[in-house]
VMD Tcl script that builds the backbone (N, CA, C; Angstrom):
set m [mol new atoms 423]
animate dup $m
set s [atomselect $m all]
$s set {name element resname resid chain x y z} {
  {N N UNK 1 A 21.707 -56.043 123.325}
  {CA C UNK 1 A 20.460 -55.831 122.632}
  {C C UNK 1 A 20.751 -55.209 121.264}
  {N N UNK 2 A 19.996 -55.575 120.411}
  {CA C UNK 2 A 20.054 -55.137 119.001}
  {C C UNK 2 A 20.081 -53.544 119.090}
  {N N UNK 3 A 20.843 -52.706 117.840}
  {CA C UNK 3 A 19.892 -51.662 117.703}
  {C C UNK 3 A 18.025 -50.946 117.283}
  {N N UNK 4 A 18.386 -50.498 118.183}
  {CA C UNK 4 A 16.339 -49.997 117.738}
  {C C UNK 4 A 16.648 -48.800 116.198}
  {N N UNK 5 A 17.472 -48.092 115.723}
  {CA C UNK 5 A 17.355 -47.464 114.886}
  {C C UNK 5 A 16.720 -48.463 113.575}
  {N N UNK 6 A 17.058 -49.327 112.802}
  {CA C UNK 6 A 16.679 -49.696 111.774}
  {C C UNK 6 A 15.385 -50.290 111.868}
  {N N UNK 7 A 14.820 -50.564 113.167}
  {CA C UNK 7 A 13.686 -51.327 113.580}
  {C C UNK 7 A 12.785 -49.501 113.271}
  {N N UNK 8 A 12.921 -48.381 113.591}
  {CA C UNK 8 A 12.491 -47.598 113.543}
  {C C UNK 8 A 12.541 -46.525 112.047}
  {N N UNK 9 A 13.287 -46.805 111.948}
  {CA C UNK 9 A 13.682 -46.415 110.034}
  {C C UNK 9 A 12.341 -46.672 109.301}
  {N N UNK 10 A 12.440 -48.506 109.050}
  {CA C UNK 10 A 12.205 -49.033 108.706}
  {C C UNK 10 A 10.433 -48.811 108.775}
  {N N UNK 11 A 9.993 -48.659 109.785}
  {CA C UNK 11 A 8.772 -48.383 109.855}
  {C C UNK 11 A 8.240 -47.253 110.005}
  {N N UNK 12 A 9.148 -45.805 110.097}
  {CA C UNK 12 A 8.794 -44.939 109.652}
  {C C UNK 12 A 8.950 -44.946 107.936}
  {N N UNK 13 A 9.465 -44.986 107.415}
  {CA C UNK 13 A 9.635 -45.228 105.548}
  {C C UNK 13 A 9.104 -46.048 105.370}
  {N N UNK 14 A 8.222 -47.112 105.636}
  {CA C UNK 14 A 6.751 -47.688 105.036}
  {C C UNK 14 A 5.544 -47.245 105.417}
  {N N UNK 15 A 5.733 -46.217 106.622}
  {CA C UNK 15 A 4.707 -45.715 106.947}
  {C C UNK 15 A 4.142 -44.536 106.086}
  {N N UNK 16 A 5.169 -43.892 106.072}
  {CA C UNK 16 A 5.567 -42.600 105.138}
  {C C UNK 16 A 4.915 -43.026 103.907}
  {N N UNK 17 A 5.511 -43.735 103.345}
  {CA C UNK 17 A 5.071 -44.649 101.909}
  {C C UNK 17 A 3.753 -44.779 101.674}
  {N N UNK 18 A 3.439 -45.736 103.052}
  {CA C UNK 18 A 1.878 -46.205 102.906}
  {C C UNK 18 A 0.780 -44.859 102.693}
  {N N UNK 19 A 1.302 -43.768 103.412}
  {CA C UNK 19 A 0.448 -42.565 103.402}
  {C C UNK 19 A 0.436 -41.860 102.257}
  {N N UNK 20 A 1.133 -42.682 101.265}
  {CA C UNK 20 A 1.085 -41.623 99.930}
  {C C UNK 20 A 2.353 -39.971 100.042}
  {N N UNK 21 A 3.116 -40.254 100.946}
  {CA C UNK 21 A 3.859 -38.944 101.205}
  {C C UNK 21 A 5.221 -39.286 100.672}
  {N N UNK 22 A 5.965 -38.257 100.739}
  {CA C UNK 22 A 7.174 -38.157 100.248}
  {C C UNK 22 A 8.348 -38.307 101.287}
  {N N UNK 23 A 9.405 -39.721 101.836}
  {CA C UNK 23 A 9.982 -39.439 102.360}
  {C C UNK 23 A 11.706 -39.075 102.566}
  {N N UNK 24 A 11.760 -38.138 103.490}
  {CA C UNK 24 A 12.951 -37.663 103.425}
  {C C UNK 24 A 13.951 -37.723 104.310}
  {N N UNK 25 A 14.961 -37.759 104.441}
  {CA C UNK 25 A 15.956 -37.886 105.442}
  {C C UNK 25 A 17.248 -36.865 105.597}
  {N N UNK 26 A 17.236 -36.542 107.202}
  {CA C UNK 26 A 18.253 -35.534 107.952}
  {C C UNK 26 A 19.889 -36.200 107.837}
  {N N UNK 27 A 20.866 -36.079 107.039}
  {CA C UNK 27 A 21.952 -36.555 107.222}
  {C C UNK 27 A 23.096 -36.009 107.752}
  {N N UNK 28 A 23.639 -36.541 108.599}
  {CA C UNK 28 A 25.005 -36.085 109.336}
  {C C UNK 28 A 26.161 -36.155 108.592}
  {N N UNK 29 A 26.111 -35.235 106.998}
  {CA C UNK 29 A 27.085 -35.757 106.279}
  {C C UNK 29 A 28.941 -35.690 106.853}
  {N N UNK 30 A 29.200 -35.562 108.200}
  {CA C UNK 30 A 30.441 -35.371 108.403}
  {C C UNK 30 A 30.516 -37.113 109.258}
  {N N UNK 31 A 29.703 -38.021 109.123}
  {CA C UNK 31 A 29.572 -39.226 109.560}
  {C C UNK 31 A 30.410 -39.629 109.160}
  {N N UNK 32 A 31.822 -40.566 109.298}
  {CA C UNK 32 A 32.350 -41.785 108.778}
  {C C UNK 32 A 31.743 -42.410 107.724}
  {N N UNK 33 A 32.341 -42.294 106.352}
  {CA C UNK 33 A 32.146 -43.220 105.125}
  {C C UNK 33 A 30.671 -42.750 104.235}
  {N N UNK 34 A 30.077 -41.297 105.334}
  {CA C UNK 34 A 29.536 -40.820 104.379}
  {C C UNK 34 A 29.413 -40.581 103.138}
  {N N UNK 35 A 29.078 -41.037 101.783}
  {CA C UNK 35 A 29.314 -40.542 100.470}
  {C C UNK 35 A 28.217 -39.776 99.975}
  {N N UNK 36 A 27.970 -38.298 99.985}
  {CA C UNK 36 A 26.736 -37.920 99.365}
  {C C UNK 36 A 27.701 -36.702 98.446}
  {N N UNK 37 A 26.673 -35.722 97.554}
  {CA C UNK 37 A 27.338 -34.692 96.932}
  {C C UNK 37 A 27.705 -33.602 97.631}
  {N N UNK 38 A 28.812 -33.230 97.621}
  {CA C UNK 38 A 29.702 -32.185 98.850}
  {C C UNK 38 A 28.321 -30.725 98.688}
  {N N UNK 39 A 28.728 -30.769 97.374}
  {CA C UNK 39 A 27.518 -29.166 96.894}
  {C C UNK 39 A 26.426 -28.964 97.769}
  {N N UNK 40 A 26.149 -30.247 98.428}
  {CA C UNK 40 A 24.527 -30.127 98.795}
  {C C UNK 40 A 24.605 -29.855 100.060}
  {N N UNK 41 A 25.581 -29.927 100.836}
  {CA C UNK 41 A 25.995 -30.089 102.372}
  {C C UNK 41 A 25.634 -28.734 102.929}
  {N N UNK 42 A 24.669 -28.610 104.019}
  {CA C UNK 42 A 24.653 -27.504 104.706}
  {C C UNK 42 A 24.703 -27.276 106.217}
  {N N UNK 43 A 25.228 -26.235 106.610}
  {CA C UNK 43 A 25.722 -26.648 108.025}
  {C C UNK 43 A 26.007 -27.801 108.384}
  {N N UNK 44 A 26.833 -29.038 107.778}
  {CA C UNK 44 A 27.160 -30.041 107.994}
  {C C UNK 44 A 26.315 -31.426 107.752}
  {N N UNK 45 A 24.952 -31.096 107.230}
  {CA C UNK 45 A 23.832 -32.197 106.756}
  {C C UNK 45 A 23.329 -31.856 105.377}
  {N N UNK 46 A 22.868 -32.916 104.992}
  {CA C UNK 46 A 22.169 -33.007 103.596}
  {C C UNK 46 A 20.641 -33.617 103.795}
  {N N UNK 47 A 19.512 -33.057 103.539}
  {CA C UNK 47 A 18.068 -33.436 103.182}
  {C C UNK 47 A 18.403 -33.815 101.686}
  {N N UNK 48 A 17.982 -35.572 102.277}
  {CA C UNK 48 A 17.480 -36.322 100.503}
  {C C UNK 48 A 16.303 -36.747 100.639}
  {N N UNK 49 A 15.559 -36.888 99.429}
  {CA C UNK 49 A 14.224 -37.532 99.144}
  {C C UNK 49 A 14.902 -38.892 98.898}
  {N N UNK 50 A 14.268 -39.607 99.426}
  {CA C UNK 50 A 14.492 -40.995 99.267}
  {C C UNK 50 A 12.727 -41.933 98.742}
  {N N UNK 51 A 12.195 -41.088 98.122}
  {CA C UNK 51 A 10.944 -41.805 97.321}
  {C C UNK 51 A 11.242 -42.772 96.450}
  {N N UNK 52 A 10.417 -44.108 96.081}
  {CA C UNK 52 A 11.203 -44.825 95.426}
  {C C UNK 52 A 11.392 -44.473 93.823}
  {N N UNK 53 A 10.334 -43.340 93.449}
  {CA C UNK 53 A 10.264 -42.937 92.019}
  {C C UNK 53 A 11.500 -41.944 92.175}
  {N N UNK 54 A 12.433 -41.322 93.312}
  {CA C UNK 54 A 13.742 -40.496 93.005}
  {C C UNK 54 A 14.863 -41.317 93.000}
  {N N UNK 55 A 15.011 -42.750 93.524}
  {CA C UNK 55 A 16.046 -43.405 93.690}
  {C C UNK 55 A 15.938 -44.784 92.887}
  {N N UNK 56 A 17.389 -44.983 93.020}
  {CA C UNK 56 A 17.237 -46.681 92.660}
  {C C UNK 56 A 18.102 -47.396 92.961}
  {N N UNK 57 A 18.275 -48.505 92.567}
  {CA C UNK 57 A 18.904 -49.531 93.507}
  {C C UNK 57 A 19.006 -49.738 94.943}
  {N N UNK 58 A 17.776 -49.358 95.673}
  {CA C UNK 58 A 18.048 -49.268 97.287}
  {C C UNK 58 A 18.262 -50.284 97.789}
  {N N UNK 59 A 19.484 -50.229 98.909}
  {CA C UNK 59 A 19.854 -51.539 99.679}
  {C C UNK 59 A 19.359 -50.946 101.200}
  {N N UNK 60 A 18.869 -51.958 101.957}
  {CA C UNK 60 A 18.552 -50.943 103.509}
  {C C UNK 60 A 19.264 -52.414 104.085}
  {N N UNK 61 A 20.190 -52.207 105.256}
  {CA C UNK 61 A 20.242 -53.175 106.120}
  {C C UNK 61 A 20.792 -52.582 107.560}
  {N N UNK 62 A 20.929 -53.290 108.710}
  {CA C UNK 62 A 21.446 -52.767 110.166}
  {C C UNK 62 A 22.546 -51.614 109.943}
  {N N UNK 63 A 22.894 -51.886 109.027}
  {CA C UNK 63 A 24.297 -50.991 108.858}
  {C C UNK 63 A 24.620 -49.634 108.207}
  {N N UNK 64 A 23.338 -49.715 107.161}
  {CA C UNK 64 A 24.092 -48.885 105.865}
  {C C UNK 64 A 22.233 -48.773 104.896}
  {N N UNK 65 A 22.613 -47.360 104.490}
  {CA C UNK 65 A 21.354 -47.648 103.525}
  {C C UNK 65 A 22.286 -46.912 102.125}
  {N N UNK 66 A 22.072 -47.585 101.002}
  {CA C UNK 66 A 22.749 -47.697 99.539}
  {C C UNK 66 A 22.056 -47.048 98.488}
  {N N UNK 67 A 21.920 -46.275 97.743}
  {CA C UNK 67 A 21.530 -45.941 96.928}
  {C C UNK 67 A 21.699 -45.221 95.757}
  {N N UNK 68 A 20.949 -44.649 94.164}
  {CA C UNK 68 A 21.422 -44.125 93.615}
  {C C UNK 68 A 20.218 -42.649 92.847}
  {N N UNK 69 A 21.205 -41.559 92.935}
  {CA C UNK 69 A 19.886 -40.655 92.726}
  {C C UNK 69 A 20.478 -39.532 91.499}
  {N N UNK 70 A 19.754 -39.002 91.128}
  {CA C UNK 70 A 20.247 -37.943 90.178}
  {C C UNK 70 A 20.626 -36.642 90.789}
  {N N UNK 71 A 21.000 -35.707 90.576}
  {CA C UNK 71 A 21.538 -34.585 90.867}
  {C C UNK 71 A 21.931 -33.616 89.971}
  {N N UNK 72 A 20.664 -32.906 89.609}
  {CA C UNK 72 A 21.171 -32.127 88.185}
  {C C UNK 72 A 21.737 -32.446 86.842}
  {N N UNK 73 A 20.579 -33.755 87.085}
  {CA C UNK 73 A 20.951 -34.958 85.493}
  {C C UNK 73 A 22.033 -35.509 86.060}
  {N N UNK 74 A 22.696 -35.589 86.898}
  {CA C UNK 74 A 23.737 -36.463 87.355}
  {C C UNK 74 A 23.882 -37.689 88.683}
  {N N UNK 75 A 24.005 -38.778 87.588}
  {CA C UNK 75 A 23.402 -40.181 88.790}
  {C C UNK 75 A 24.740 -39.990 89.252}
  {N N UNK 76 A 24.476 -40.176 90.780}
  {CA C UNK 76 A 24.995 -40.888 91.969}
  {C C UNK 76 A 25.166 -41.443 93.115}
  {N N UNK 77 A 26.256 -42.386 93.015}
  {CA C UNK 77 A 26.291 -43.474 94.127}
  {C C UNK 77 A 26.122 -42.764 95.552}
  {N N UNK 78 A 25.112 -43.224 96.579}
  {CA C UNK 78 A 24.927 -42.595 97.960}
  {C C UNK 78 A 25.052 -43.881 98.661}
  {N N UNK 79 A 25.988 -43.201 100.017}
  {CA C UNK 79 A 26.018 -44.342 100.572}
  {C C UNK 79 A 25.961 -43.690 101.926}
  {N N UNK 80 A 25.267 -44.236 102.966}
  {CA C UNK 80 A 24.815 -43.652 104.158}
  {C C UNK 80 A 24.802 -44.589 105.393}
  {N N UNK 81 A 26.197 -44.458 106.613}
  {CA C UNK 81 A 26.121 -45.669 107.309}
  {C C UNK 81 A 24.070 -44.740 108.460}
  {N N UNK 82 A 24.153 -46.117 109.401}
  {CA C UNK 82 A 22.649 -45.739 109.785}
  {C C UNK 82 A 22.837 -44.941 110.885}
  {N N UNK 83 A 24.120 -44.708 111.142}
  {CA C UNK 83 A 24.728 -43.839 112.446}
  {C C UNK 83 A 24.439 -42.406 111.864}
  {N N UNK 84 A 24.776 -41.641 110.991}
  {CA C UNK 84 A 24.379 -40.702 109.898}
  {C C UNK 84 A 23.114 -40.033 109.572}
  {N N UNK 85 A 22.284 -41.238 109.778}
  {CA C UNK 85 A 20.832 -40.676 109.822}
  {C C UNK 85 A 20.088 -40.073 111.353}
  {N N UNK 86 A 19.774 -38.983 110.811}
  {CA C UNK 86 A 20.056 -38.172 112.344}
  {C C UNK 86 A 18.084 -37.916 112.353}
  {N N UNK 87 A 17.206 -37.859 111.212}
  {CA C UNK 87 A 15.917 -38.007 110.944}
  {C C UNK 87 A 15.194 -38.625 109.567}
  {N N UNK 88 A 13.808 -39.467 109.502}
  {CA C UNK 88 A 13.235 -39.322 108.399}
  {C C UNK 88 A 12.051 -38.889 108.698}
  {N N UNK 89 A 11.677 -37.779 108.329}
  {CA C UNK 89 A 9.983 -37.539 107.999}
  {C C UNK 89 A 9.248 -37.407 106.676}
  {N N UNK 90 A 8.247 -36.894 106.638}
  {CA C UNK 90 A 7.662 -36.911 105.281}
  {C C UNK 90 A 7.602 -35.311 104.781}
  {N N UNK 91 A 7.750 -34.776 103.604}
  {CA C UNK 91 A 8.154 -33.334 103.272}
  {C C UNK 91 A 6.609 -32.897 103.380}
  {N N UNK 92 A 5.798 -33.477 102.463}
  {CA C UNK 92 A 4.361 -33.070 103.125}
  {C C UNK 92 A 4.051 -32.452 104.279}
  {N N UNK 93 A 3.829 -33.130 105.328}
  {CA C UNK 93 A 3.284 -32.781 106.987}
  {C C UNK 93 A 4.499 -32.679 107.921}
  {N N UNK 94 A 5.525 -32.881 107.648}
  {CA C UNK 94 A 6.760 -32.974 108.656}
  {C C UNK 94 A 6.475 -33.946 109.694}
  {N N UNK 95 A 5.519 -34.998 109.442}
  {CA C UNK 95 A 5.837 -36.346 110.413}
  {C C UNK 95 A 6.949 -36.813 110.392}
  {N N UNK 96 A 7.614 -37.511 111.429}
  {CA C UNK 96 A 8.394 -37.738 111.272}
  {C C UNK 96 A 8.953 -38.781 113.028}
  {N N UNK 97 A 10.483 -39.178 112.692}
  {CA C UNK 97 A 11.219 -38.954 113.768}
  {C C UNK 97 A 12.299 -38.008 114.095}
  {N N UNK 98 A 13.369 -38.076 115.179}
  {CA C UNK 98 A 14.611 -37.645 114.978}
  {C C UNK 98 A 15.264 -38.847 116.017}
  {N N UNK 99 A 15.974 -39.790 115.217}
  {CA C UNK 99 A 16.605 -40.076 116.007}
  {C C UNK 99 A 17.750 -39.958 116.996}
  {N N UNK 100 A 17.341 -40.810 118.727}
  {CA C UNK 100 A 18.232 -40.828 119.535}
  {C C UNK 100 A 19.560 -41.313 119.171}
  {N N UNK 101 A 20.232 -41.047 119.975}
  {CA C UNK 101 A 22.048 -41.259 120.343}
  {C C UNK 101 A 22.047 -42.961 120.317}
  {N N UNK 102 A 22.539 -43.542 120.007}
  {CA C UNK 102 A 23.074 -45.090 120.343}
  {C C UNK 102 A 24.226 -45.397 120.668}
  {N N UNK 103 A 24.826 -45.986 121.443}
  {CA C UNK 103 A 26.254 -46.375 121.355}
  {C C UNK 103 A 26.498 -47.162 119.992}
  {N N UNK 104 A 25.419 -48.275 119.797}
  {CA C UNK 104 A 25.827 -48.920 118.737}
  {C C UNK 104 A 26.607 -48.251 117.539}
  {N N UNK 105 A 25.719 -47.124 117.401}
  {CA C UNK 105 A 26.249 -45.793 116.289}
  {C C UNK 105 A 26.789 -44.673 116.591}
  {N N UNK 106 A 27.617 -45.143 117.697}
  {CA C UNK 106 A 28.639 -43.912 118.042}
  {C C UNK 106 A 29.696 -44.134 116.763}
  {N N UNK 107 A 30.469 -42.819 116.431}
  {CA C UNK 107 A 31.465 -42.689 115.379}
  {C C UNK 107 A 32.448 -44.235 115.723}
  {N N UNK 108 A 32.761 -43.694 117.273}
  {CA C UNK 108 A 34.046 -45.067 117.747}
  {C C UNK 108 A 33.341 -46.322 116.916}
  {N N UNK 109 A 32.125 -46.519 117.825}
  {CA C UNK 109 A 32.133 -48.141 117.447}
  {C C UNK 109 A 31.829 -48.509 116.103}
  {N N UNK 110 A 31.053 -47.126 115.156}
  {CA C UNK 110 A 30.886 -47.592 113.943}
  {C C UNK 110 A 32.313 -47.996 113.344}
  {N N UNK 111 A 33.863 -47.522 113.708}
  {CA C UNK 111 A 34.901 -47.085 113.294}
  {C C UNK 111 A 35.699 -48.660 113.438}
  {N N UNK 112 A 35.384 -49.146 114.371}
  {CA C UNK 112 A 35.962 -50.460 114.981}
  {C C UNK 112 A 35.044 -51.593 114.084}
  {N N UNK 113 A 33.564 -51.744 114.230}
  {CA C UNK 113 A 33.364 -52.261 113.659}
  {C C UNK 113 A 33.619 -52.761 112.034}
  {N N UNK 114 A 33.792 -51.611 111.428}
  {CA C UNK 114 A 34.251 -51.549 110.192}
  {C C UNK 114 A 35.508 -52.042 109.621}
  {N N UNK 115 A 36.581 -51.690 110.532}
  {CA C UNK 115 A 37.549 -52.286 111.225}
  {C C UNK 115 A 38.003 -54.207 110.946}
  {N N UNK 116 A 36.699 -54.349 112.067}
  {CA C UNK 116 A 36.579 -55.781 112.208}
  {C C UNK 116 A 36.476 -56.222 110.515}
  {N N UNK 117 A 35.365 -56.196 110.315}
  {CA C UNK 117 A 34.621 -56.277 108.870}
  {C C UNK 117 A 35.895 -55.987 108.122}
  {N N UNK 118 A 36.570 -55.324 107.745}
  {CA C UNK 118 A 37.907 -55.093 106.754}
  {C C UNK 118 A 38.575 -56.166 106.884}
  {N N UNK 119 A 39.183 -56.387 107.878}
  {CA C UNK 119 A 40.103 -57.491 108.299}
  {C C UNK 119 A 39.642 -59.100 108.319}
  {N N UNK 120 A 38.550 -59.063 108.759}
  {CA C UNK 120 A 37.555 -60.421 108.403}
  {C C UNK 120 A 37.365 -60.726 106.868}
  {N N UNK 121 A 37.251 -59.343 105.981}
  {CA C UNK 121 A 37.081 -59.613 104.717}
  {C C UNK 121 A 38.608 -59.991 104.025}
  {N N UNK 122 A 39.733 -59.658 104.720}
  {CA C UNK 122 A 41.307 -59.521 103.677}
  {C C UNK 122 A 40.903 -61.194 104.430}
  {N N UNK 123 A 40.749 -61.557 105.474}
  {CA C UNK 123 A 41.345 -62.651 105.709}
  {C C UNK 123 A 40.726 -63.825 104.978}
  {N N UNK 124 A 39.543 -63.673 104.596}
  {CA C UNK 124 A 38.755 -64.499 103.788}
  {C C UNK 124 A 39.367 -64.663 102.655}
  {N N UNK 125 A 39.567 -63.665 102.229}
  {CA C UNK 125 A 40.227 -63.223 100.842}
  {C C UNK 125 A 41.974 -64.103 100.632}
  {N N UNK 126 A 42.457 -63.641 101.684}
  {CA C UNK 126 A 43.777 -64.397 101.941}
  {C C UNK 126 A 43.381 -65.755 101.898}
  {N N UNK 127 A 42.484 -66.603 102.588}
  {CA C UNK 127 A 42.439 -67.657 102.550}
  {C C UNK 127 A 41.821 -68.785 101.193}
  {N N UNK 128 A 41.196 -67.730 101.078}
  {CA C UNK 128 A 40.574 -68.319 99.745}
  {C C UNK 128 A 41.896 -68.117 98.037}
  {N N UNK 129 A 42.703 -67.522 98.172}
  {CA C UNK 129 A 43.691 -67.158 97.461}
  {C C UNK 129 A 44.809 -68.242 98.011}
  {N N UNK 130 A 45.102 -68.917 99.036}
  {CA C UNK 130 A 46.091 -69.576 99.328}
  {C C UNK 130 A 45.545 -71.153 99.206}
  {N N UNK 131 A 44.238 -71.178 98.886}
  {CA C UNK 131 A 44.260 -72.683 98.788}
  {C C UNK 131 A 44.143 -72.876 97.684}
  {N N UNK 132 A 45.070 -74.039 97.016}
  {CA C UNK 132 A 44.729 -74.323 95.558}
  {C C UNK 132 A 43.720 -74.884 94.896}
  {N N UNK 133 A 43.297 -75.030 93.740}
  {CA C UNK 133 A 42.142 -74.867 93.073}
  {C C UNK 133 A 42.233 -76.650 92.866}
  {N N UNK 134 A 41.596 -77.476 93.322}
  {CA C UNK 134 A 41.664 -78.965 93.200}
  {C C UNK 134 A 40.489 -79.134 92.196}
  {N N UNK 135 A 40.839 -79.069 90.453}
  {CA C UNK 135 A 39.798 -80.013 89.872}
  {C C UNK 135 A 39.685 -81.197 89.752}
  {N N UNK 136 A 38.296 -81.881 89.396}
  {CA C UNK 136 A 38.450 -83.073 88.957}
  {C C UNK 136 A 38.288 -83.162 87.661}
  {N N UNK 137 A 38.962 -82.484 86.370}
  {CA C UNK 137 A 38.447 -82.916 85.357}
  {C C UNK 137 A 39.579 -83.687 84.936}
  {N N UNK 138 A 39.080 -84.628 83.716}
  {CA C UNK 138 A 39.941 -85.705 83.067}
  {C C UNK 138 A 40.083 -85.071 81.743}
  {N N UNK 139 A 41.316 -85.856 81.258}
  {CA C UNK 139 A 41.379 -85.746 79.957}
  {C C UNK 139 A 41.381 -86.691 78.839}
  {N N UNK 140 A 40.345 -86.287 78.565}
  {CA C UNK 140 A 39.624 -87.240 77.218}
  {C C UNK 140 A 40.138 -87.307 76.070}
  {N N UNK 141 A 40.747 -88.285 75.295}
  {CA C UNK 141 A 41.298 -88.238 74.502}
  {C C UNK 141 A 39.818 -89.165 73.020}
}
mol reanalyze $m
mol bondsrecalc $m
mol representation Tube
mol addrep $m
């Protein structure tokens, strides 16, 4: 079965949205491939606003949510696998969730999967590098 986290993300942060509120998210910054600003880390998590007027470039998919935010006049790259996200509520009312445990997003399997994905990507890469480039152009004189 799929994971239920992004099915639940996903509709808490349009819900959030739709209500006119501000939403925010609980991060497990000691997660695998976490990238956020070390400074901000407390007892081991970081609260970000993720409103779309604080961020930009957001990518959301099963895996990973992408983004870029300022930090004391200083843009940067955030990158957050979905195993990591431990809550989003709204700073307003504290609606919210906290999400459950998954295997899907246990450290292991996020670790393997990634894994896979690395090696699937060199091999693509290898293959596409070993076949030669067959044009058809002529030369016109």
């Amino acid at each position: 079965m799929k994971p239920l986290r992004p099915y639940l993300y996903s509709a808490y942060y349009q819900w959030i949205l739709d209500s006119d509120y501000t939403p925010y998210l609980i991060i497990n910054a000691h997660y695998p491939d976490v990238d956020v600003p070390q400074e901000y880390i407390k007892e081991g998590n970081i609260i970000l606003n993720i409103a779309p007027r604080s961020i930009g470039q957001y990518i959301f998919n099963d895996e990973f949510i992408r983004f870029n935010a300022r930090f004391q006049g200083m843009l940067r790259d955030i990158y957050l696998p979905l195993g990591a996200i431990n809550a989003i509520y709204a700073q307003e009312t504290g609606d919210g969730i906290i999400f459950q445990a998954e295997d899907y997003y246990s450290e292991v399997d996020y670790k393997n999967r990634k894994e896979k994905m690395d090696l699937e990507k060199l091999a693509t890469e290898s293959t596409n590098q070993a076949k030669p480039k067959s044009g058809k152009l002529k030369l016109v004189k």
